[in-house]
C-alpha positions as CSV (number, residue, x, y, z in Angstrom):
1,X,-48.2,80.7,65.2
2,X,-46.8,80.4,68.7
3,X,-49.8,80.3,70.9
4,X,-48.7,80.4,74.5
5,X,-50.7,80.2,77.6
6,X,-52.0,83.5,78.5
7,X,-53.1,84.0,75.0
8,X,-55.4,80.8,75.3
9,X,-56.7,81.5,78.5
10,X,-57.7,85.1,76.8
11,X,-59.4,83.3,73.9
12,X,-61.2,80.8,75.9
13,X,-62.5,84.0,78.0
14,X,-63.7,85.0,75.0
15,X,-65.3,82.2,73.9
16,X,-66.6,81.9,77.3
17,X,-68.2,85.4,77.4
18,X,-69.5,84.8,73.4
19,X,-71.4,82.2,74.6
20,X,-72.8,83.6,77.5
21,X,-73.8,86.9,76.0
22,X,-75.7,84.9,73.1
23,X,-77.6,82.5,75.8
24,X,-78.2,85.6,77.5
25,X,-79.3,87.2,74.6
26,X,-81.7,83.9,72.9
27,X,-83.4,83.6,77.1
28,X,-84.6,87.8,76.4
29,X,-86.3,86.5,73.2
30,X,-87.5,83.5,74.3
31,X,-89.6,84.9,77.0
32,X,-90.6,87.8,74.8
33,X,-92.2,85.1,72.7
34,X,-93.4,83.3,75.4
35,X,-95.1,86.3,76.8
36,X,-96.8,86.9,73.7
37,X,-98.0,83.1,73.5
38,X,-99.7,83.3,77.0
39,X,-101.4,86.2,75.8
40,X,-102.6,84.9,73.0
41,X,-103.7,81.7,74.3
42,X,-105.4,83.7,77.4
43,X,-107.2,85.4,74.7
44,X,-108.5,82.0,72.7
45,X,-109.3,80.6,76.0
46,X,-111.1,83.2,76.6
47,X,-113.1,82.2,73.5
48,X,-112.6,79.0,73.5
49,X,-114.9,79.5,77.1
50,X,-117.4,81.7,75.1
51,X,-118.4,79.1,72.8
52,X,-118.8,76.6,74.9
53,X,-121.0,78.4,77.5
54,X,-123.3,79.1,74.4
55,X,-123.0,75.6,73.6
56,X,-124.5,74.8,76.8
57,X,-127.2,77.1,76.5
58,X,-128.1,75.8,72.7
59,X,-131.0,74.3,71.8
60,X,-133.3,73.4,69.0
61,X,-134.4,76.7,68.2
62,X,-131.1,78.4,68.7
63,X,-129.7,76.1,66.6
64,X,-132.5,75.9,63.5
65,X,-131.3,80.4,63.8
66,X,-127.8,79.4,63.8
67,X,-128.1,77.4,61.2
68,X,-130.2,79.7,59.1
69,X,-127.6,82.2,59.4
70,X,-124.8,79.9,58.1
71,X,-126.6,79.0,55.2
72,X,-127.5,82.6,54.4
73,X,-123.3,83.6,55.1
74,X,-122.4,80.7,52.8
75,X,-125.1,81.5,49.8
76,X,-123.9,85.1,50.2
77,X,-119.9,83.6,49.4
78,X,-121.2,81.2,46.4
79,X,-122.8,84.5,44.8
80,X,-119.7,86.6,45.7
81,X,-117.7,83.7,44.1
82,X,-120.0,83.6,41.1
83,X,-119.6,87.5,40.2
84,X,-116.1,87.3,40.5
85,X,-115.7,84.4,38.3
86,X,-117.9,86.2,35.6
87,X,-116.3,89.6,36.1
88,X,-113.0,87.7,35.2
89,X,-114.2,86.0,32.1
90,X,-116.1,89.0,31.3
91,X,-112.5,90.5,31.5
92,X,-110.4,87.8,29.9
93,X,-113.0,88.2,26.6
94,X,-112.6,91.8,26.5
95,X,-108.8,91.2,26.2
96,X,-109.3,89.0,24.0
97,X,-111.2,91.0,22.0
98,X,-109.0,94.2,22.1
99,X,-105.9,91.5,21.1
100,X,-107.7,90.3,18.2
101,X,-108.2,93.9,17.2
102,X,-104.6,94.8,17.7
103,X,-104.0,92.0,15.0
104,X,-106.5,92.8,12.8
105,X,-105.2,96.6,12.7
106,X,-101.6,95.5,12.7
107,X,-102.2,93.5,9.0
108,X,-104.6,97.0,7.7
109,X,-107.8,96.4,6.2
110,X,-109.3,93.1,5.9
């Protein structure tokens, strides 16, 4: 393939504009991202502030409350855990069960 002057210089326009449109294209989505981080690290600042000014403001009794509320959160998990632990075995016999009766009916009468 002959490739003579004025058809490099068009390919290396090309080229040229390829990579320009894609930079172009990866700087729009980049501060589209970045834009959505700032807002979402304005917005756990925002917390971030929150706790600490009731931080300051804690003291023994706030914290014996606080406390008190975290154990009764976490007792309520560990009995949420619990049922859902038994409602699966209780489950896993019943299929058990209805197996062992498909075997037993599958050999007739025992």
């Amino acid at each position: 393939m002959n490739l003579s002057p004025k058809i490099l210089k068009i390919l290396l326009i090309v080229v040229l504009l390829g990579f320009g449109i894609g930079f172009y294209l990866q700087d729009l989505k980049h501060e589209e991202s970045t834009a959505h981080a700032w807002k979402a690290n304005r917005y756990n600042l925002d917390r971030f502030n929150k706790i600490m000014e009731y931080n300051k403001k804690m003291n023994s009794t706030n914290w014996r409350v606080l406390r008190d509320s975290i154990d009764q959160q976490l007792d309520t998990l560990m009995i949420l855990r619990f049922r859902k632990e038994v409602d699966s075995m209780n489950n896993n016999q019943l299929e058990a069960h209805s197996d062992q009766v498909e075997v037993h009916a599958s050999f007739g009468p025992q």
